[in-house]
matplotlib code that plots the C-alpha trace (Angstrom):
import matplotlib.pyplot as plt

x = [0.0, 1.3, 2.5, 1.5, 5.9, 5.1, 2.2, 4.6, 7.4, 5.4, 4.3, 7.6, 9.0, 5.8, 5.6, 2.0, -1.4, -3.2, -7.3, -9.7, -13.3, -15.6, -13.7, -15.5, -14.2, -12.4, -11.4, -10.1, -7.6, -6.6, -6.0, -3.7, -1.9, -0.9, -0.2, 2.0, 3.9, 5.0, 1.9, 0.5, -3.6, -6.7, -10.0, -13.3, -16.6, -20.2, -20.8, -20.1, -20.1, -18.1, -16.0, -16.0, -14.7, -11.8, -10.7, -11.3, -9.2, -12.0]
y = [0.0, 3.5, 6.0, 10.0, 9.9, 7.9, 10.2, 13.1, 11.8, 11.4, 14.4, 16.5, 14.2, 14.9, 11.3, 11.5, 11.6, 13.8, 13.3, 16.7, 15.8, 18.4, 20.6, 23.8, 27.3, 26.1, 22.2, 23.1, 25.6, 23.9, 20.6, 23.0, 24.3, 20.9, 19.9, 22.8, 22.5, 18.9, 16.2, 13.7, 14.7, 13.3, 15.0, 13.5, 15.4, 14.4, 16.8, 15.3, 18.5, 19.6, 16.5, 16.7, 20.1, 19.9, 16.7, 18.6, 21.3, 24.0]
z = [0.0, -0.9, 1.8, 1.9, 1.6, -1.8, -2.9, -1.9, -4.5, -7.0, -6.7, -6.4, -9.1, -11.7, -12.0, -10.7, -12.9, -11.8, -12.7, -12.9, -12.6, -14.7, -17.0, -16.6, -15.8, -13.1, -13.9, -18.0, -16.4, -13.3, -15.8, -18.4, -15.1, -14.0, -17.8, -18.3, -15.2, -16.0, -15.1, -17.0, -16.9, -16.8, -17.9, -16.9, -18.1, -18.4, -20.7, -24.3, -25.9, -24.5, -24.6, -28.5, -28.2, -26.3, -28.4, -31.3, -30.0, -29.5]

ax = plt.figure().add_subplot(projection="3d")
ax.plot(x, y, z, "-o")
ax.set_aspect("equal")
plt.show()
């Protein structure tokens, strides 16, 4: 079982996925702030619009 030391490593080593739930005005730019400091991310939304959209690059 992982520690909060492991979770912490990962963490300051950018090894960690991080996962955003709802990419809205505040889960789309916290996920490009984690992406753009060095994380792999995760995008969950229930909205497949808006889905569509972001894989389409709009």
């Amino acid at each position: 079982m992982a520690t909060l030391e492991d979770l912490e490593d990962r963490l300051e080593s950018r090894e960690a996925t991080i996962a955003v739930v709802g990419l809205g005005y505040v889960g789309l730019p916290l996920a490009l702030r984690f992406a753009n400091v060095g994380y792999s991310v995760v995008g969950f939304d229930s909205d497949p619009a808006k889905v569509e959209a972001l894989l389409s690059g709009r």
